[in-house]
C-alpha positions as CSV (number, residue, x, y, z in Angstrom):
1,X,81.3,66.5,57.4
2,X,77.3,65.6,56.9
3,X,78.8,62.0,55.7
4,X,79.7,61.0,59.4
5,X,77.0,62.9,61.6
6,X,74.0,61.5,62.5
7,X,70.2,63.1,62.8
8,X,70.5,64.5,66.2
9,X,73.5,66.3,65.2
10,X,72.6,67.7,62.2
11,X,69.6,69.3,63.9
12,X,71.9,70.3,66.8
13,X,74.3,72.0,64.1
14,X,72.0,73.4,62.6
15,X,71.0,76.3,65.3
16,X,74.7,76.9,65.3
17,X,75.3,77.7,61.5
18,X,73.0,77.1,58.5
19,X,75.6,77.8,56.2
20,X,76.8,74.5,54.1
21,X,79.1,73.7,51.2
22,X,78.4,71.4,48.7
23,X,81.7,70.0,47.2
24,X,81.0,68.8,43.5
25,X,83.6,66.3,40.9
26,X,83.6,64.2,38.7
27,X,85.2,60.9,37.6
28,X,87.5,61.9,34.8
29,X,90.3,60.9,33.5
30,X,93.7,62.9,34.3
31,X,96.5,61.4,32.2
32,X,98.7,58.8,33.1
33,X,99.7,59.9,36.4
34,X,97.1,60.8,38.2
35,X,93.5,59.1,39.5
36,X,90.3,59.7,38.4
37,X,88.9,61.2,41.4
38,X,91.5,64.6,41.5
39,X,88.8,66.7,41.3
40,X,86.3,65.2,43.9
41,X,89.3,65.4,46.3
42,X,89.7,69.2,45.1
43,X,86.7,69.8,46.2
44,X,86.7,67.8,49.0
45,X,90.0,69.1,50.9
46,X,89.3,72.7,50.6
47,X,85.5,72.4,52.2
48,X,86.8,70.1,54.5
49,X,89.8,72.7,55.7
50,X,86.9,76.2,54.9
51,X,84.5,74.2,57.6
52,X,87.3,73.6,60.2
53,X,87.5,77.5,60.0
54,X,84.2,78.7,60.1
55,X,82.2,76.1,61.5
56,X,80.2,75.9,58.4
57,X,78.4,72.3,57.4
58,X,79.9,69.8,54.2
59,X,78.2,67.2,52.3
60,X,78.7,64.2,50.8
61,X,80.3,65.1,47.4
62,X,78.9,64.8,43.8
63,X,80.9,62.5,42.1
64,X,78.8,62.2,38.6
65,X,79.0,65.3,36.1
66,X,79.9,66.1,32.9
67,X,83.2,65.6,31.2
68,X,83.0,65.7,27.9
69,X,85.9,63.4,27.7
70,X,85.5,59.9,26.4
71,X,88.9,58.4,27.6
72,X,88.6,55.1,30.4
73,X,87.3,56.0,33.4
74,X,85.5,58.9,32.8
75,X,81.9,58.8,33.4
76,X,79.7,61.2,32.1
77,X,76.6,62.8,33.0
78,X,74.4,64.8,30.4
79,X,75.0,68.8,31.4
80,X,71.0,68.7,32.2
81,X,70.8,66.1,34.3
82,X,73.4,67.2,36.2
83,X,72.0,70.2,36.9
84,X,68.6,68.6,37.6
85,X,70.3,66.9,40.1
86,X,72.0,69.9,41.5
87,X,68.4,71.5,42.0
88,X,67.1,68.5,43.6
89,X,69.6,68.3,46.4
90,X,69.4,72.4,46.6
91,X,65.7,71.8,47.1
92,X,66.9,69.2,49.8
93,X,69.4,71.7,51.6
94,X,66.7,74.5,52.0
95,X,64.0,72.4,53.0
96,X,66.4,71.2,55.9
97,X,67.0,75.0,57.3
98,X,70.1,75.7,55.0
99,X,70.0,79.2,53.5
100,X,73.6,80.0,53.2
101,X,74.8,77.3,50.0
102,X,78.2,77.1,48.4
103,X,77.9,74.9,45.7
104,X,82.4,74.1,45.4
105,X,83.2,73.6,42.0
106,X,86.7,71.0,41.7
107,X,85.9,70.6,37.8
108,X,86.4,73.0,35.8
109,X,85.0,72.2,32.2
110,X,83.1,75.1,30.7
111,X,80.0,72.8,30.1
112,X,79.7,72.0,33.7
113,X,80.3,75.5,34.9
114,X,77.1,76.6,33.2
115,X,75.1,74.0,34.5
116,X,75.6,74.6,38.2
117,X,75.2,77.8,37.3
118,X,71.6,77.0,35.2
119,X,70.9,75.2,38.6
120,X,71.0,77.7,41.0
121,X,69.8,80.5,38.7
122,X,66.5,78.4,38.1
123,X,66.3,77.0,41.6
124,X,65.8,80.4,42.9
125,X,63.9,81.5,39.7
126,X,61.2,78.6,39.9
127,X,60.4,78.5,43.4
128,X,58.8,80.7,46.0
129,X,61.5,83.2,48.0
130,X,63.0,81.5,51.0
131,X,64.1,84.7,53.2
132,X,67.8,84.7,53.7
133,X,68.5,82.3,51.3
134,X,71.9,82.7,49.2
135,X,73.3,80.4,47.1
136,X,76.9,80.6,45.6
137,X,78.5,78.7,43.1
138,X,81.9,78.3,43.1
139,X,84.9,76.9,40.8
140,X,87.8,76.6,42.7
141,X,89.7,77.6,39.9
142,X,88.7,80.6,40.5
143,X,90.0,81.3,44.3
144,X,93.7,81.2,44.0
145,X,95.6,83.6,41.9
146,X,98.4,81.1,42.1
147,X,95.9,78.9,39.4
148,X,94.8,81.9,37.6
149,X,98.5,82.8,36.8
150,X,99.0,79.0,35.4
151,X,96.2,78.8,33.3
152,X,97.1,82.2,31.6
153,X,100.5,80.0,30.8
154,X,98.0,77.3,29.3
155,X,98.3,75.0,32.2
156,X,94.9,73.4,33.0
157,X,93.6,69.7,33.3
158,X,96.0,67.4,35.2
159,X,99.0,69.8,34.6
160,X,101.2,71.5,37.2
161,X,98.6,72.9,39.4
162,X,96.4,70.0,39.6
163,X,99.4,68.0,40.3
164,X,101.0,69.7,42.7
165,X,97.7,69.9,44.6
166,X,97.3,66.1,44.6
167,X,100.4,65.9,45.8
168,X,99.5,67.7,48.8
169,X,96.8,66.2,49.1
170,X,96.8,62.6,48.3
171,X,100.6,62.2,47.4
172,X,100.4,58.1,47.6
173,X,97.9,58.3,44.6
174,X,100.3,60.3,42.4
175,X,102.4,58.4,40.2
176,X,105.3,61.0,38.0
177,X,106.9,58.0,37.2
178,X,104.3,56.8,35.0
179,X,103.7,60.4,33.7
180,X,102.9,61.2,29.5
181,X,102.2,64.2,27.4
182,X,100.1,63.5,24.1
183,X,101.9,64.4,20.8
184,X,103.6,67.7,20.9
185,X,101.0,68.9,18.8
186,X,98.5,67.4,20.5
187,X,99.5,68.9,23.8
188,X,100.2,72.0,22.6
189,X,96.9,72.5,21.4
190,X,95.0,71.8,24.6
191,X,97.5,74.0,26.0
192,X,96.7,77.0,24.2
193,X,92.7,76.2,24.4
194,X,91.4,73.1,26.7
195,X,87.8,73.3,25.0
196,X,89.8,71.9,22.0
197,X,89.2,68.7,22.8
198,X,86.0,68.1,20.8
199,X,85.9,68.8,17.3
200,X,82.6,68.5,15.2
201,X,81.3,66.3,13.1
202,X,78.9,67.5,10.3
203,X,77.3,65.6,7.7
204,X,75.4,67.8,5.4
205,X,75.7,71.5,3.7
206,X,72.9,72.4,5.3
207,X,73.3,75.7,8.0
208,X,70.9,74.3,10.3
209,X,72.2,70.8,11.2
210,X,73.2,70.4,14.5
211,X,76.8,68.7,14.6
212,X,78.3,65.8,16.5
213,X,80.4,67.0,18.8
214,X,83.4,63.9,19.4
215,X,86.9,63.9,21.0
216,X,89.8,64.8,19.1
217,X,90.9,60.9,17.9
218,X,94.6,62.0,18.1
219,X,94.1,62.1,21.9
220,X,95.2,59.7,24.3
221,X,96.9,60.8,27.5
222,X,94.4,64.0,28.2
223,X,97.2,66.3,30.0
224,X,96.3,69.9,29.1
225,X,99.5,72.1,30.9
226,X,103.1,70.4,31.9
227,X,103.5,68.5,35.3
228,X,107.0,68.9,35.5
229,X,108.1,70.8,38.5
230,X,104.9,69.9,40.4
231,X,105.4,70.4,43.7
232,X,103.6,69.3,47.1
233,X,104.8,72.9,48.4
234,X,103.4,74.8,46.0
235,X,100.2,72.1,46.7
236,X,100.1,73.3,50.1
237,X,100.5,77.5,48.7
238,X,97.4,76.7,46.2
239,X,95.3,74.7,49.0
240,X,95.5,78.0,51.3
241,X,94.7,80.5,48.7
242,X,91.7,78.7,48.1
243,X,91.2,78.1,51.6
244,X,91.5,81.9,52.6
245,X,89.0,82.9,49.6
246,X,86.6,80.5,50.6
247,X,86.6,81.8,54.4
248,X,85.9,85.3,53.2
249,X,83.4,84.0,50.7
250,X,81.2,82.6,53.3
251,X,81.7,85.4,56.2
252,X,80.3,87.6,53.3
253,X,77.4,85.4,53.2
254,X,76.9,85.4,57.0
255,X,77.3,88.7,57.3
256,X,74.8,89.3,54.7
257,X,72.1,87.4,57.3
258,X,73.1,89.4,60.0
């Protein structure tokens, strides 16, 4: 973990590996029963447990993105500057001796997605080639087939999976006893699509007006999935499947430099 080394041993680790992950959250909300920080700790724990395999370097995490959300204790970020960001500490990473990146997604909104995405697609678009350089980027979401499975049942943002992960995780910061759902029709609506959220808000007939995009009033926990049943075993299930795809993730990438 970069956090806790100093100078001499980056540069020391450095002629060992020059592979690094870069774990990225957010400060959202995630209902009633869970903190705001699930997703930094997402991302967190599985670079964390991917570098104790492979040797690979972790940074310090992003912690300010794009929610979309508006309920307390979310912050957000504007989608550009976000990725602006992204770019500057990519440009940082390279210019260190990195050329293997894994930019670790642990939110999942669509709007951030695209803007990692933006920010390593016009990183390596804008600047001159750096030879050997790849740069991967990452949802987590994506890694275990365990997640895939539950958000194809319409369990997404602070539901079962996140949950039981947290409770893996960071059990004393889960609290089920204090647990809501929004409105059944509420819920069930993020449920069956979690962009459903915003709605827009349009103020003229005319086709070219861009709308204001707000959060559905009738929100007010934020759950989109069930918690019940969450599990710290099926925590520990997820946390490997991610783990294991992440290891093969970045031996392709080291192999490719061989």
């Amino acid at each position: 973990m970069m956090f806790d080394m100093s100078v001499r041993e980056v540069e020391e680790g450095l002629r060992e590996t020059q592979t690094v992950i870069l774990p990225v959250g957010i400060v959202e909300q995630h209902g009633y029963h869970l903190p705001l920080s699930v997703d930094v700790h997402n991302a967190v724990e599985i670079a964390r447990r991917a570098s104790e395999r492979t040797g690979c370097f972790v940074t310090p995490p992003v912690h300010y993105n794009f929610s979309g959300g508006t309920l307390p204790g979310t912050i957000n970020i504007s989608p550009q500057v976000f990725s602006l960001m992204l770019m500057d500490i990519l440009q940082s990473l390279v210019m260190q001796g990195f050329r293997r990146i894994v930019v670790l997604l642990g939110h999942a909104g669509s709007e951030s997605q695209a803007a990692a995405r933006d920010a390593a697609h016009y990183f390596l678009r804008l600047r001159p080639d750096v030879p050997g350089l790849v740069i991967c980027v990452v949802p987590f979401t994506r890694l275990s087939p365990s997640i895939q499975r539950a958000m194809e049942g319409g369990d997404y943002h602070a539901g079962f999976y996140e949950t039981s992960l947290m409770l893996y995780w960071k059990p004393e910061l889960v609290a089920l006893d204090r647990a809501e759902l929004d409105e059944p029709e509420v819920a069930e609506m993020m449920r069956t699509d979690p962009d459903a959220y915003a709605v827009e808000e349009r103020r003229s007939a005319c086709p070219f007006e861009v709308p204001r995009v707000v959060q559905d009033p009738r929100i007010r926990v934020g759950v989109m999935g069930d918690y019940s049943g969450a599990n710290a075993r099926t925590g520990e299930q997820i946390a490997g499947e991610c783990v294991d795809a992440l290891e093969a993730i970045i031996r392709q990438m080291e192999e490719a430099a061989r």
